[in-house]
C-alpha positions as CSV (number, residue, x, y, z in Angstrom):
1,X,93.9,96.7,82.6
2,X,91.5,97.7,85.4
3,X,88.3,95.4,86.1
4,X,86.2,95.3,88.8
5,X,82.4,93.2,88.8
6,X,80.8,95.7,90.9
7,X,79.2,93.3,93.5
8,X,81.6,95.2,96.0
9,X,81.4,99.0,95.3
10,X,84.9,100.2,96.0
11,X,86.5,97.0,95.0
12,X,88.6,96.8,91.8
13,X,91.8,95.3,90.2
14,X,94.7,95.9,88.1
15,X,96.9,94.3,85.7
16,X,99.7,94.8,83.7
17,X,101.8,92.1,81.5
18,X,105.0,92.8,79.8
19,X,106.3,89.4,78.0
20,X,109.4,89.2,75.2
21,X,108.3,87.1,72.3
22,X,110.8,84.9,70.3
23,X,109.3,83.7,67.1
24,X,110.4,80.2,66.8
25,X,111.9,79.1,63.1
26,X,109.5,76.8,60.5
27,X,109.7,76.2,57.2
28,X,106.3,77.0,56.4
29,X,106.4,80.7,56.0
30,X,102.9,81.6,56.3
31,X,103.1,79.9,60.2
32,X,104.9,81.6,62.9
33,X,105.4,79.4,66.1
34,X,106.4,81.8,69.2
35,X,107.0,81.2,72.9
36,X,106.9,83.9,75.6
37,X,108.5,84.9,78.9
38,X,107.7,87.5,80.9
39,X,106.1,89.3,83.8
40,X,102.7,89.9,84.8
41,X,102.4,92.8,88.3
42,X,98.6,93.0,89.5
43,X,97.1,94.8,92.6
44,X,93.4,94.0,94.2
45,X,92.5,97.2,95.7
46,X,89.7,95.6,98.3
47,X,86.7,97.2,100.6
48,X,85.5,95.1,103.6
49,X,84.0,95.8,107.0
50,X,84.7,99.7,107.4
51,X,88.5,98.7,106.2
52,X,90.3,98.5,103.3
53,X,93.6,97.9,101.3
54,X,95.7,96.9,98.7
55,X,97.5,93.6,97.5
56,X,100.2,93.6,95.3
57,X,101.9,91.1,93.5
58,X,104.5,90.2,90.7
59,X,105.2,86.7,89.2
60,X,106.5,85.5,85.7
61,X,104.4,84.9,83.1
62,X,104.7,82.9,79.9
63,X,103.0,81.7,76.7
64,X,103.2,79.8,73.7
65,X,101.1,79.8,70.5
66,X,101.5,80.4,66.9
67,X,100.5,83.1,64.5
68,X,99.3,83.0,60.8
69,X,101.1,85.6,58.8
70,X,98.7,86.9,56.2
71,X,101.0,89.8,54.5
72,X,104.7,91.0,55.8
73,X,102.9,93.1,58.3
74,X,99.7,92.0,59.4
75,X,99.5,88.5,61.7
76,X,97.1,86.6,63.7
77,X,97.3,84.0,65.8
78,X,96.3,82.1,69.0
79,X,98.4,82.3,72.4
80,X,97.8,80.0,75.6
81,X,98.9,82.7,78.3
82,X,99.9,81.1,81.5
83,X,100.7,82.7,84.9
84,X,101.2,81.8,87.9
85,X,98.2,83.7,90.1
86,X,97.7,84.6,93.8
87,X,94.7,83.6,95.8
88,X,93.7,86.1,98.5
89,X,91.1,85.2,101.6
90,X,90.1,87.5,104.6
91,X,91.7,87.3,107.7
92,X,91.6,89.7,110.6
93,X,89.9,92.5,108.9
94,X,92.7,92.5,105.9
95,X,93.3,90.4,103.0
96,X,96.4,88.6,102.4
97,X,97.4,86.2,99.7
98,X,96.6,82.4,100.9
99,X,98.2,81.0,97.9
100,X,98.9,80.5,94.3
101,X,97.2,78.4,91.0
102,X,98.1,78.1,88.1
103,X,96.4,80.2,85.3
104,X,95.9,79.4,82.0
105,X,94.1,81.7,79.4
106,X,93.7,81.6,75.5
107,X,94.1,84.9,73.9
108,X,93.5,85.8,70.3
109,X,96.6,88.3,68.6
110,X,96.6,90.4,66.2
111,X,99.7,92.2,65.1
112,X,100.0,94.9,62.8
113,X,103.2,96.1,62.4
114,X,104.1,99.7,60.7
């Protein structure tokens, strides 16, 4: 994913999660709890003051949700994605990262398998 709100021209970001999900047992078979563990790797490509540069970070990522299972192949469901994200502030004409918060975003699925 790239994104960048253009109030800075030159300024951008990127993100890329990769997560293994287990689907967690349940007697109901139309309902299919899961939980998540991964990574998530992003990069702030930033433009300030005649300089720029690049931060670049990795961290683990997880979530938890559950799906509804419509037919053998096609499920949808609702995920609470959660990741632990870096803050970054100027400093001496560069960016660093000044810390860390935790993130925590709702994402809708939807899985069709072949």
């Amino acid at each position: 994913m790239r994104t960048s709100d253009g109030t800075v021209p030159g300024e951008y970001s990127n993100a890329g999660v990769g997560q293994v999900v287990y689907y967690l047992p349940c007697r109901l078979t139309w309902l299919e709890p899961t939980v998540g563990l991964g990574g998530i790797y992003t990069s702030y490509h930033w433009k300030q003051y005649g300089q720029s540069g690049t931060v670049r970070d990795l961290n683990v990522s997880g979530s938890f949700g559950a799906n509804v299972r419509f037919q053998e192949h096609l499920r949808a469901g609702l995920q609470l994605f959660v990741a632990n994200g870096f803050h970054g502030t100027y400093a001496d004409n560069d960016m660093r990262r000044s810390g860390r918060r935790l993130l925590a975003l709702p994402a809708l699925t939807l899985e069709v398998l072949l």
